[in-house]
C-alpha positions in Angstrom: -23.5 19.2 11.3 -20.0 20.6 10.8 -21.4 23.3 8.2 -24.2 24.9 7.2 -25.8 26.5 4.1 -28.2 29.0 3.0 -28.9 30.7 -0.3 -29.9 34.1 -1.1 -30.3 36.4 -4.4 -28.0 34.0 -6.3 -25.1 33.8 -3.4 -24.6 30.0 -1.6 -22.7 31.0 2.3 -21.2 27.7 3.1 -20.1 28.2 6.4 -17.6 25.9 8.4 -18.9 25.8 12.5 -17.0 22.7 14.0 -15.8 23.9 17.6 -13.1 24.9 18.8 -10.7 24.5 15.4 -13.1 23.4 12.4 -10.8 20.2 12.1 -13.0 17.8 10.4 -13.4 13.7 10.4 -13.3 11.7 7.2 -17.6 11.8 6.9 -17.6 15.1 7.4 -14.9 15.9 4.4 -17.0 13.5 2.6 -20.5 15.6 3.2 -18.3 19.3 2.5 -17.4 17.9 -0.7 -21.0 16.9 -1.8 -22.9 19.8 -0.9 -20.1 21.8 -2.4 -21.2 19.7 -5.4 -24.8 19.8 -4.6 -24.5 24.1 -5.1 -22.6 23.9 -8.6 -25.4 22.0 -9.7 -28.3 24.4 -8.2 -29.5 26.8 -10.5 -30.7 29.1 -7.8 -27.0 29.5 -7.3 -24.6 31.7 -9.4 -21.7 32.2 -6.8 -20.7 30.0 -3.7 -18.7 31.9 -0.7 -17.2 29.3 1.5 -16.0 31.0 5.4 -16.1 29.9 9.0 -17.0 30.8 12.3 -14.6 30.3 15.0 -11.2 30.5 16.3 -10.1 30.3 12.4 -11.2 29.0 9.1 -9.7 25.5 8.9 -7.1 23.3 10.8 -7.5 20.5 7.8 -8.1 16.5 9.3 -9.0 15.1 12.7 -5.6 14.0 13.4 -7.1 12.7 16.5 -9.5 10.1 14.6 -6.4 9.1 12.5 -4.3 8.6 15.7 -6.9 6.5 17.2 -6.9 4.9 13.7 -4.8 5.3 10.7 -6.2 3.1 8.2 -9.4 6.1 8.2 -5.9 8.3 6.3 -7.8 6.3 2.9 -11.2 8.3 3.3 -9.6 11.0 4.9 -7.5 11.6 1.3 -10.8 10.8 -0.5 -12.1 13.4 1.4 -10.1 15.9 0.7 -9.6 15.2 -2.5 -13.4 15.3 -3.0 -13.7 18.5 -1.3 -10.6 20.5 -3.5 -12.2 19.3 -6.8 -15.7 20.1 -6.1 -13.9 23.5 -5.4 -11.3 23.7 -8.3 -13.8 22.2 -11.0 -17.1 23.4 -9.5 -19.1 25.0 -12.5 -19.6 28.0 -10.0 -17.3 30.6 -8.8 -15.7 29.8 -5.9 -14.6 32.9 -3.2 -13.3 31.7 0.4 -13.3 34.5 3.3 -10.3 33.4 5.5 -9.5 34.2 8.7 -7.1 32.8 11.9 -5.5 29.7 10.9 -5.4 28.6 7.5 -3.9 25.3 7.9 -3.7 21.9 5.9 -7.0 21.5 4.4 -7.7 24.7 5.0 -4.8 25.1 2.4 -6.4 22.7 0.2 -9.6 24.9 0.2 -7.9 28.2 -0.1 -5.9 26.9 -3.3 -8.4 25.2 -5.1 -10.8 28.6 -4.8 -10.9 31.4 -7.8 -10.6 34.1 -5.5 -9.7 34.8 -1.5 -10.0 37.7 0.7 -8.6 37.1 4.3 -9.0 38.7 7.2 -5.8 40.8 8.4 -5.8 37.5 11.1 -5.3 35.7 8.7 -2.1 32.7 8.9 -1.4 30.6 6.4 0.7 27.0 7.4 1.1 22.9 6.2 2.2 21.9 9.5 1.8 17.9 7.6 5.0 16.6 8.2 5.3 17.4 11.9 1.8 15.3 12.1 4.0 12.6 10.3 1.4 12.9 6.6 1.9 14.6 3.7 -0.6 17.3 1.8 -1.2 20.5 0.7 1.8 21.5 -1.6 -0.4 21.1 -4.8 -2.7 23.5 -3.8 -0.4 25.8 -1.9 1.7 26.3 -5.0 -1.4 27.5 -6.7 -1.1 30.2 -4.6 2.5 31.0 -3.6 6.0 30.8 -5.7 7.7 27.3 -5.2 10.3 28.3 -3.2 8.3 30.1 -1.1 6.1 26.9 -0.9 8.9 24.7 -0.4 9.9 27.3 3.4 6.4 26.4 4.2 6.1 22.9 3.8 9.5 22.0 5.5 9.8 24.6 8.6 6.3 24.1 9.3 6.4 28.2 9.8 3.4 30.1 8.8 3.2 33.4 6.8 0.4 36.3 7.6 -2.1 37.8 5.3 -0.2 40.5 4.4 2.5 38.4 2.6 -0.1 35.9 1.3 -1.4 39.1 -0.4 2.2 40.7 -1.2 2.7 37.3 -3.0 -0.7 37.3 -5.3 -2.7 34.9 -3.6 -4.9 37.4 -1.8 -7.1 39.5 -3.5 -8.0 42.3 -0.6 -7.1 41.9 3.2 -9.8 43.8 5.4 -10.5 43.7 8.8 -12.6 40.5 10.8 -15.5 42.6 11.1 -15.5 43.5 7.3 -14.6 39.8 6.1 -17.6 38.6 5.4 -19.6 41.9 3.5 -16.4 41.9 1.6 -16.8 38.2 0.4 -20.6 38.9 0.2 -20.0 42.0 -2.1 -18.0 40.7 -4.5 -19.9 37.7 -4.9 -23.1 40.0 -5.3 -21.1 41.3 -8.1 -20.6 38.4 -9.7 -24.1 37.3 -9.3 -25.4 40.1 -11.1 -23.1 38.3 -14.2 -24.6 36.2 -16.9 -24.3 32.9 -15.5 -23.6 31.2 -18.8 -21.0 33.5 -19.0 -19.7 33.0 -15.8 -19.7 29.5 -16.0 -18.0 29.5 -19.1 -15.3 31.6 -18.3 -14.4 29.6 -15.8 -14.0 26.6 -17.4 -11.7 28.7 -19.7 -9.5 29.3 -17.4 -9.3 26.5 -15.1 -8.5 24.9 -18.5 -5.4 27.1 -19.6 -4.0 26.6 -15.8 -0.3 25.3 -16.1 -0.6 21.5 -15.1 -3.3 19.4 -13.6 -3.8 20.5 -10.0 -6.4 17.1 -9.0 -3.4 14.8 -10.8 -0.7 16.5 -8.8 -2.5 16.6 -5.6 -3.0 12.9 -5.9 0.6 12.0 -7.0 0.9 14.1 -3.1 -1.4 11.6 -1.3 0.5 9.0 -2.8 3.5 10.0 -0.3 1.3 10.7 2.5 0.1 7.1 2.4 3.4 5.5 2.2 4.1 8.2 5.2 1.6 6.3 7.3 3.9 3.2 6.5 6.2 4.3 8.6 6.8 4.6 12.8 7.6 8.2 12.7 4.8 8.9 11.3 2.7 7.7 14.1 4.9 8.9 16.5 4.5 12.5 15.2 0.5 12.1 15.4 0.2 10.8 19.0 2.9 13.4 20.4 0.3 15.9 18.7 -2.6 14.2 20.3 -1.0 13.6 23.5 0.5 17.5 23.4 3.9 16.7 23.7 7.2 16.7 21.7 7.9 13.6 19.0 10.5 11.4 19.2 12.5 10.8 16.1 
């Protein structure tokens, strides 16, 4: 299993544990996504804090499994897109503890959550077009200003956890060793919350957000699938696979 669960005095810990990077394969972006589901329907649980072991929190798709096949880039969006909803429109609060790389999905996570803490470890990237895809600017411009976004997604270059919180998205940057108490705290203090009134908050506000975050993220995979339609594309994924440079 590439996560696992437990529950305790209202608070769900999902945590990500997929050596060495926490990349994940279409089925396993397709069981995230349902038990992320499975929680915001438990009533036993009030808050859910999503966080990872390992080298860093996230570095988004398998690009290996899409290398070896790319038709798999259809459940691989369904995936995702699974997985950022159950997130965004969860009936739950949402807090992700972030730490080392951020990347891709990992961005997808990050920007559909209600609130983040991050490690000072903490790097933030959508490295998608030098793996020849599309993905993550819907949810990275819930975080960061649209220019800022716009750096990101076409250098490829990644911004620290200090900047992420200069910018807003961060709510408090700690140390590793603190991450998760701090994530674990404030969900406690939400927990101790009417859950009604939790809940309905938070449909409140996800309901006055600017825009439709699920209807922009999939006008995104749109591009990322007519991406795939073409060779550089699959060059960019197999010079990443085979760890050298791509051929344009």
């Amino acid at each position: 299993m590439a996560f696992t669960t437990q529950i305790s005095d209202g608070v769900a810990e999902l945590v990500f544990n997929k050596p060495p990077v926490n990349a994940f394969n279409s089925s396993e972006w397709a069981a995230i996504a349902a038990e992320i589901k499975t929680l915001g329907c438990n009533d036993e649980v009030r808050v859910i804090v999503v966080r990872a072991d390992g080298k860093g929190f996230c570095a988004g798709v398998d690009i290996k499994e899409l290398d070896a096949d790319p038709n798999k880039i259809v459940s691989v969006n369904k995936g995702n897109y699974d997985t950022f909803e159950s997130i965004h429109l969860n009936p739950k609060p949402v807090i992700v503890a972030l730490h080392g790389f951020v990347l891709g999905g990992g961005i997808g996570i990050a920007g559909a959550a209600d609130i983040i803490v991050a490690s000072d470890c903490a790097r933030f990237g959508v490295p998608e077009v030098d793996r020849g895809a599309m993905g993550g600017g819907a949810h990275l411009a819930r975080m960061f200003p649209v220019q800022k976004v716009r750096y990101m997604y076409f250098t490829g270059q990644f911004i620290d956890a200090q900047e992420a919180y200069r910018l807003g998205a961060v709510e408090r940057v700690v140390s590793l060793s603190e991450l998760r108490a701090t994530a674990l705290t404030m969900a406690a203090q939400i927990a101790e919350k009417s859950s009604v009134m939790i809940q309905l908050a938070k449909e409140a506000l996800t309901g006055i957000e600017d825009g439709n975050l699920e209807a922009n993220y999939r006008w995104e995979q749109g591009f990322t699938l007519e991406a795939y339609t073409h060779k550089d594309s699959s060059e960019a994924r197999s010079a990443f696979v085979q760890k050298r440079d791509a051929k344009f």
